[in-house]
C-alpha positions in Angstrom: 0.0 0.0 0.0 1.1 3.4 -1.0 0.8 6.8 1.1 1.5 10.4 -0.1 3.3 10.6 -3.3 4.0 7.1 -4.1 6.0 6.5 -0.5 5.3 3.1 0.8 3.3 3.5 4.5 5.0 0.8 6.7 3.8 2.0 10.2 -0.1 3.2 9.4 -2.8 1.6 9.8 -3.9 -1.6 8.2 -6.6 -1.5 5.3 -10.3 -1.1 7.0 -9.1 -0.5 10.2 -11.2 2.8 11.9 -8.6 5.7 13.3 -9.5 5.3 17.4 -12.1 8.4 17.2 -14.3 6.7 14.9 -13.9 3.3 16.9 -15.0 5.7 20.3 -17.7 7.0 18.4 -19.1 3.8 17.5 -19.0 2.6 20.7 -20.5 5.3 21.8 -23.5 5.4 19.4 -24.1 1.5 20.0 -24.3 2.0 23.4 -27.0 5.1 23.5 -29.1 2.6 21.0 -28.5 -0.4 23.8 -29.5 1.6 26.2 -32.7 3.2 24.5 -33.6 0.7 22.5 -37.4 0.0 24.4 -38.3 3.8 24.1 -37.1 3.6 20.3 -39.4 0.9 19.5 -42.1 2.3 21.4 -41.5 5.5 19.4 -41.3 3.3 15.8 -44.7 1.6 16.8 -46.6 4.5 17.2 -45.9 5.8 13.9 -48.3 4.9 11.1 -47.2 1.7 8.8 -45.5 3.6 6.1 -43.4 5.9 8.0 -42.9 2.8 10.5 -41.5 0.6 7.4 -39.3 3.6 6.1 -38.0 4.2 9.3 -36.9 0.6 9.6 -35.3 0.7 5.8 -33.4 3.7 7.0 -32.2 1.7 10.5 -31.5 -1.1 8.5 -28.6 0.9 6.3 -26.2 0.8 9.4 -26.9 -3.0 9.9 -27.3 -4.3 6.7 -25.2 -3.1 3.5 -26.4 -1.6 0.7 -25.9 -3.3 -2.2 -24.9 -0.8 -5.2 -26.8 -1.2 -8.7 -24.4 -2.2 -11.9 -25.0 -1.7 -14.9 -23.8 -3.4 -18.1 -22.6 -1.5 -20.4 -21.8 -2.8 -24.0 -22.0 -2.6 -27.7 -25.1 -2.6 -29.2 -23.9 -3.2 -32.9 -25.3 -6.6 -33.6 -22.3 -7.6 -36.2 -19.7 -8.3 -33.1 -21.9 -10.6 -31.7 -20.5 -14.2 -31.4 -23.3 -17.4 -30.3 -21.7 -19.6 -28.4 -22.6 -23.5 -28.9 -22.3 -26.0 -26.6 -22.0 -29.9 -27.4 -23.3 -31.3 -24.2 -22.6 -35.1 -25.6 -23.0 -37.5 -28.7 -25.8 -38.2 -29.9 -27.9 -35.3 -29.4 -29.6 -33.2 -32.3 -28.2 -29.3 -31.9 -31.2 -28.6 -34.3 -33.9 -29.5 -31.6 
């Protein structure tokens, strides 16, 4: 791994590993949702079914990742295209 201008960073910290403010933090906010975690689902049930639902969705984002869209992007110039044919054994018609 490379640091400013190309020089190698031998004593940093290793890939993915949080500087100790953001560690504390975390700690910090896990523990304030421990500890009011029966007033916040009182609070969520009282709300009406779609805001309850949204507001789980959005809770959900620092639990569960979010999983980024791709998109395929390719020719669309039908001349480059190539079928591929398999011969899954002897025997068989291809022409079926």
């Amino acid at each position: 791994m490379t640091g400013f201008k190309g020089v190698r960073n031998v004593n940093g910290r290793p890939k993915g590993t949080l500087n100790k403010a953001t560690a504390e933090l975390r700690e910090k906010f896990t523990l304030l949702v421990e500890n009011n975690f029966d007033k916040l689902q009182s609070d969520i049930d009282l709300l009406e079914p779609k805001d309850r639902i949204k507001t789980i969705l959005e809770l959900a984002k620092f639990v569960i990742p979010v999983l980024r869209s791709t998109e395929l992007i390719g020719e669309t110039d039908n001349n480059n295209f190539q079928p591929i044919i398999l011969n899954l054994g002897a025997g068989i018609n291809p022409n079926m």
